[in-house]
C-alpha positions in Angstrom: 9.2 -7.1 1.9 11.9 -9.4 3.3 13.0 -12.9 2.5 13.0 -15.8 4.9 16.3 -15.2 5.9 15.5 -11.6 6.5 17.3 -10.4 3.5 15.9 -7.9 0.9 14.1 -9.5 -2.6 16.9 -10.2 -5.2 16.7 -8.6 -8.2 15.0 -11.7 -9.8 12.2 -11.4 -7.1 11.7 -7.7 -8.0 11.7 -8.5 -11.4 8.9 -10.5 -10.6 7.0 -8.6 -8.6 6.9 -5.9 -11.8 5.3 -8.7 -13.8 2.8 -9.5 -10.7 1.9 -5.6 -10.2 0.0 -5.2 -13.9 -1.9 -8.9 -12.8 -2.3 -8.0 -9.5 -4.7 -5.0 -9.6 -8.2 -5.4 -11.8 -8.3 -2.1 -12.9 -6.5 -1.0 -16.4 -5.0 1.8 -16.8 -4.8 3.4 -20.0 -3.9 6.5 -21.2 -3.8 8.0 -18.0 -7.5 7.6 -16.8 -8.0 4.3 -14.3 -11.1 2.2 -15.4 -13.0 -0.4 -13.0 -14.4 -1.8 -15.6 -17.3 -3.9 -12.9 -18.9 -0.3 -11.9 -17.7 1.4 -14.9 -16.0 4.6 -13.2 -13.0 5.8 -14.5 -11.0 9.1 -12.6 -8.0 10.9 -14.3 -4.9 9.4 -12.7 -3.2 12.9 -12.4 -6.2 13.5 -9.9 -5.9 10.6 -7.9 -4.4 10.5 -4.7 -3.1 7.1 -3.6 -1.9 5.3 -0.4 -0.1 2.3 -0.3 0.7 0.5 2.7 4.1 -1.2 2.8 5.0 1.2 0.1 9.2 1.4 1.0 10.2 -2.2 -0.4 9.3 -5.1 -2.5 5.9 -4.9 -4.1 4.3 -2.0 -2.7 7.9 -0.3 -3.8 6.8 -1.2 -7.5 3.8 -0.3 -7.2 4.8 3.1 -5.9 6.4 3.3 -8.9 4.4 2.3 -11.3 1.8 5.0 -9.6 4.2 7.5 -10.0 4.8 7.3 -13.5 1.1 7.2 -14.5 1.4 10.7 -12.7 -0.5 9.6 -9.3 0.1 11.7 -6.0 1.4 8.7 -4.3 1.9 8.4 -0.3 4.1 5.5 1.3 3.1 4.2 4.4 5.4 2.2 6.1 7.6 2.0 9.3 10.8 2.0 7.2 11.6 4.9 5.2 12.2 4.3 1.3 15.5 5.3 -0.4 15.6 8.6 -1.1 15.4 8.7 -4.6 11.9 7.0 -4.3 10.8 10.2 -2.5 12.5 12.7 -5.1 10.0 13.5 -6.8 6.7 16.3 -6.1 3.9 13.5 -6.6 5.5 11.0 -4.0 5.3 11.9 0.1 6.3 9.2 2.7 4.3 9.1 6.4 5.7 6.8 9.0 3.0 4.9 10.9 2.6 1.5 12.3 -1.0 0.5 10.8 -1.5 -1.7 13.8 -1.3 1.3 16.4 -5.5 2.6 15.7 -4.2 6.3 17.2 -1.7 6.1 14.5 -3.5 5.4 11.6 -6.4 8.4 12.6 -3.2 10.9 13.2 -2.2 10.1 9.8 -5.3 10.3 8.1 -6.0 13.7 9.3 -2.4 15.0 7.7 -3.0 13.3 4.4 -6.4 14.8 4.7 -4.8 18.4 5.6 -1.8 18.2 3.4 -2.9 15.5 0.5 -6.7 15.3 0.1 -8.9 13.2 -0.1 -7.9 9.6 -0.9 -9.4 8.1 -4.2 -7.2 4.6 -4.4 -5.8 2.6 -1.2 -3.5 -0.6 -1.8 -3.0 -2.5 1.9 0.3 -4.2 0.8 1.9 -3.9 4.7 2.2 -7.4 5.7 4.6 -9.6 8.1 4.7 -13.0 8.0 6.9 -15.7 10.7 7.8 -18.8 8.9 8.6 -21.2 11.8 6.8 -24.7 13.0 3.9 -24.3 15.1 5.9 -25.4 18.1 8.5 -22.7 17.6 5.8 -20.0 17.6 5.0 -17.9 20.6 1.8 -16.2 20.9 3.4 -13.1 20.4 4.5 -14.5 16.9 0.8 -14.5 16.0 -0.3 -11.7 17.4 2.3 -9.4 15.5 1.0 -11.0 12.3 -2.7 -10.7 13.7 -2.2 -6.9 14.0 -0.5 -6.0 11.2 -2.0 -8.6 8.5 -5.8 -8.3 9.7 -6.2 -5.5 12.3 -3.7 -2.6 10.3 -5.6 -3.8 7.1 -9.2 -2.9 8.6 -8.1 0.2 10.1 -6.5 1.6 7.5 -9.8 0.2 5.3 -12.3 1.8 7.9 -10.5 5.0 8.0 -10.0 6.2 4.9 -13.9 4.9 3.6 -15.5 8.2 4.5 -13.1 9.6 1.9 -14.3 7.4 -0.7 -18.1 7.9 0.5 -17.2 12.1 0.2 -16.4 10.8 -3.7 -18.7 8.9 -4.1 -16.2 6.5 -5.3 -12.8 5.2 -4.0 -10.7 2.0 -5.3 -9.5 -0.6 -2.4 -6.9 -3.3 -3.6 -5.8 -5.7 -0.9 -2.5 -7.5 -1.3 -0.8 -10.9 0.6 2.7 -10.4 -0.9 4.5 -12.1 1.8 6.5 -14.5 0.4 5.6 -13.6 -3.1 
């Protein structure tokens, strides 16, 4: 995620975003088993394969992280690739794709598929945002955030469902962390 001015999050805004991660999602996790505590499932976290969308900054960065440490195989998808040391580690892979682009998102869910499995938790975190006045904005303005905001979060959603029906259970969190 960037700032208005198109700068990366200080380190007061990341700090902040680690408080909003553990508010953000309503499923605990405790002891290394996630609980949804509505249906009452519950998987063991070292089993559950993960995507987060807008996983290379901000937030879904965080969140990545806080995955990772609970021992989740974690996948970053994002058009910018993460910092290295984000990706050195054996439980964290990185797939470039623009979730707008619907041929895409089915390419990459056939390779997580082939060289993943079968995902059990998705977090749509990708999101753009243009702040401007109305009468600055072009209808391309819109459309980007259209496509990535709306259209990458129901493809990404619609995609990745049969593997959750193949479960019988799979965890969706959706995310507006633009802006904070």
């Amino acid at each position: 995620m960037f700032t208005k001015n198109n700068n990366p999050p200080s380190p007061n805004e990341v700090d902040n975003y680690k408080e909003k991660v553990n508010k953000l999602i309503h499923m605990k996790m405790i002891k290394g088993t996630l609980f949804d505590k509505q249906r009452g499932l519950k998987l063991n976290s070292t089993k559950i394969i993960s995507v987060v969308t807008g996983g290379s900054q901000g937030l879904g960065l965080e969140l990545v992280k806080l995955l990772k440490e609970l021992g989740c195989t974690v996948i970053i998808v994002d058009i910018l690739k993460p910092e290295e040391k984000v990706l050195d580690c054996k439980n964290v892979f990185y797939y470039k794709c623009d979730i707008s682009n619907i041929i895409e998102v089915q390419k990459l869910r056939l390779k997580i598929r082939i060289k993943n499995g079968l995902v059990s938790l998705l977090i749509n975190n990708a999101g753009v945002t243009n702040v401007a006045c109305l009468k600055d904005m072009t209808n391309e303005d819109i459309d980007k955030v259209m496509k990535i905001n709306l259209w990458g979060t129901y493809l990404i959603t619609s995609l990745f469902l049969d593997d959750f029906l193949l479960q019988k259970q799979g965890f969706i969190v959706n995310i507006a962390s633009i802006l904070g």
